[in-house]
N, C-alpha and C positions, 0 to 999 in steps of 0.2 A: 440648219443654217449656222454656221460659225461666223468670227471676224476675224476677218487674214490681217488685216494691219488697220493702223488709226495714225493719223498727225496732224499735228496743227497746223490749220489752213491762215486767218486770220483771225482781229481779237476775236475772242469768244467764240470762234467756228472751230469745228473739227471736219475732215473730209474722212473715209473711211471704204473699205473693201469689204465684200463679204462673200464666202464659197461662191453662194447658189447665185449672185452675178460678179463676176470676176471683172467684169469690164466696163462697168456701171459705177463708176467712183459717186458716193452719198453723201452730202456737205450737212452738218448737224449745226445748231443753232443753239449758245445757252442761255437759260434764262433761268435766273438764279440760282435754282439747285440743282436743276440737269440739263440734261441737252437732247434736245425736238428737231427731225427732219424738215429740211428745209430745203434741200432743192437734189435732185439726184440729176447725173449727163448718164441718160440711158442708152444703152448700145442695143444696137439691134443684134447682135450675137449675144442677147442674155434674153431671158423670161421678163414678161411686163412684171413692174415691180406695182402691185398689188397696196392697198392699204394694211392688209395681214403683214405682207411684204415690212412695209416700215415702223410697223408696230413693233414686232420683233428685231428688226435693226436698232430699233430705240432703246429697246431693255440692252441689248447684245451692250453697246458701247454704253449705254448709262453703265453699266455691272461692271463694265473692262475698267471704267474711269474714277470708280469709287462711287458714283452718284446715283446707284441701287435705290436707295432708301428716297430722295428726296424725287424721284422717279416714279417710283410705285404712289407715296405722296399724294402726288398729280393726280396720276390716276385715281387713286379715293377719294379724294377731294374735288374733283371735278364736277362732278352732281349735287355738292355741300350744297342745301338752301332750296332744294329743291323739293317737292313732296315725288310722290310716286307718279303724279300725271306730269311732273314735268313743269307745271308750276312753280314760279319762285313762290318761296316762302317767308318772307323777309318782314312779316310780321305786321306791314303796311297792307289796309285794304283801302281800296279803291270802290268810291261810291256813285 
Protein backbone atom coordinates (compact mmCIF):
# COMPACT_ATOMS: atom_id res chain seq x y z
CA UNK A 1 0.00 0.00 0.00
CA UNK A 2 1.35 3.47 -0.92
CA UNK A 3 -0.25 7.14 -0.35
CA UNK A 4 -1.06 8.77 -3.63
CA UNK A 5 -1.67 12.20 -2.19
CA UNK A 6 -2.69 13.88 1.35
CA UNK A 7 -4.33 17.65 2.09
CA UNK A 8 -5.78 19.47 4.33
CA UNK A 9 -9.36 18.95 4.96
CA UNK A 10 -10.04 20.99 8.11
CA UNK A 11 -8.41 22.25 11.41
CA UNK A 12 -6.44 19.41 12.57
CA UNK A 13 -8.02 16.83 9.73
CA UNK A 14 -6.06 15.59 6.89
CA UNK A 15 -8.13 13.47 4.13
CA UNK A 16 -5.88 11.18 2.15
CA UNK A 17 -5.80 8.53 -0.91
CA UNK A 18 -4.10 5.33 -1.03
CA UNK A 19 -3.23 2.70 -4.14
CA UNK A 20 -4.93 -0.28 -2.73
CA UNK A 21 -8.46 2.01 -2.62
CA UNK A 22 -8.16 4.79 -5.11
CA UNK A 23 -11.78 5.80 -4.43
CA UNK A 24 -12.10 5.60 -0.72
CA UNK A 25 -10.99 9.17 0.22
CA UNK A 26 -9.64 8.46 4.38
CA UNK A 27 -10.15 11.73 6.69
CA UNK A 28 -7.30 11.52 9.61
CA UNK A 29 -7.89 13.14 12.97
CA UNK A 30 -4.81 14.91 15.12
CA UNK A 31 -4.16 14.47 18.39
CA UNK A 32 -1.32 15.87 19.47
CA UNK A 33 1.59 14.28 18.06
CA UNK A 34 -0.02 12.34 15.13
CA UNK A 35 -2.98 11.82 13.29
CA UNK A 36 -5.67 8.66 13.87
CA UNK A 37 -8.36 7.50 11.37
CA UNK A 38 -11.33 8.83 11.59
CA UNK A 39 -13.72 8.28 9.21
CA UNK A 40 -13.19 6.87 5.51
CA UNK A 41 -16.32 7.46 2.30
CA UNK A 42 -15.86 3.83 1.13
CA UNK A 43 -16.61 3.17 -2.46
CA UNK A 44 -17.95 -0.01 -3.43
CA UNK A 45 -15.28 -0.09 -6.35
CA UNK A 46 -12.44 -0.70 -3.70
CA UNK A 47 -11.71 -3.64 -1.20
CA UNK A 48 -13.45 -3.38 2.48
CA UNK A 49 -11.05 -1.20 4.25
CA UNK A 50 -10.11 -3.65 7.05
CA UNK A 51 -8.65 -2.49 10.53
CA UNK A 52 -4.99 -3.87 9.06
CA UNK A 53 -6.31 -1.61 6.27
CA UNK A 54 -6.06 1.67 8.73
CA UNK A 55 -3.39 0.68 10.75
CA UNK A 56 -1.23 0.96 7.96
CA UNK A 57 -2.87 4.02 6.38
CA UNK A 58 -1.99 5.53 9.86
CA UNK A 59 1.80 4.76 9.77
CA UNK A 60 1.71 5.68 5.81
CA UNK A 61 0.69 9.52 6.52
CA UNK A 62 1.90 9.70 10.19
CA UNK A 63 5.82 8.94 8.16
CA UNK A 64 4.55 11.26 4.86
CA UNK A 65 3.87 14.25 7.71
CA UNK A 66 6.87 14.09 9.95
CA UNK A 67 4.76 12.44 12.92
CA UNK A 68 6.70 8.90 12.74
CA UNK A 69 7.91 9.05 16.06
CA UNK A 70 5.15 10.55 18.02
CA UNK A 71 2.95 7.73 16.19
CA UNK A 72 4.84 4.76 16.95
CA UNK A 73 4.83 6.51 20.62
CA UNK A 74 1.12 5.76 20.84
CA UNK A 75 1.58 2.66 20.01
CA UNK A 76 4.10 1.77 23.01
CA UNK A 77 2.54 3.49 25.04
CA UNK A 78 -0.77 2.35 24.61
CA UNK A 79 -0.73 -0.71 27.14
CA UNK A 80 1.69 1.72 29.67
CA UNK A 81 0.13 0.80 33.25
CA UNK A 82 -0.83 -2.30 32.37
CA UNK A 83 0.51 -5.70 33.74
CA UNK A 84 0.41 -8.59 31.25
CA UNK A 85 -3.40 -9.74 31.98
CA UNK A 86 -4.59 -6.56 31.19
CA UNK A 87 -4.87 -5.15 34.38
CA UNK A 88 -4.29 -1.57 35.32
CA UNK A 89 -1.42 -1.38 37.41
CA UNK A 90 -1.68 1.96 38.97
CA UNK A 91 -0.39 1.16 42.15
CA UNK A 92 -4.04 1.52 43.96
CA UNK A 93 -5.66 -1.75 45.26
CA UNK A 94 -8.99 -2.08 45.84
CA UNK A 95 -10.33 -3.95 48.99
Amino acid sequence: MELIKWSYFRRNEVKALFDSHPNSPVRFRRVKTYYFTHSADWSLDDPVITKAHMEQMELLLNRSMGFEPGYLNKRQTKYRGQNENGDNHSGNQDS
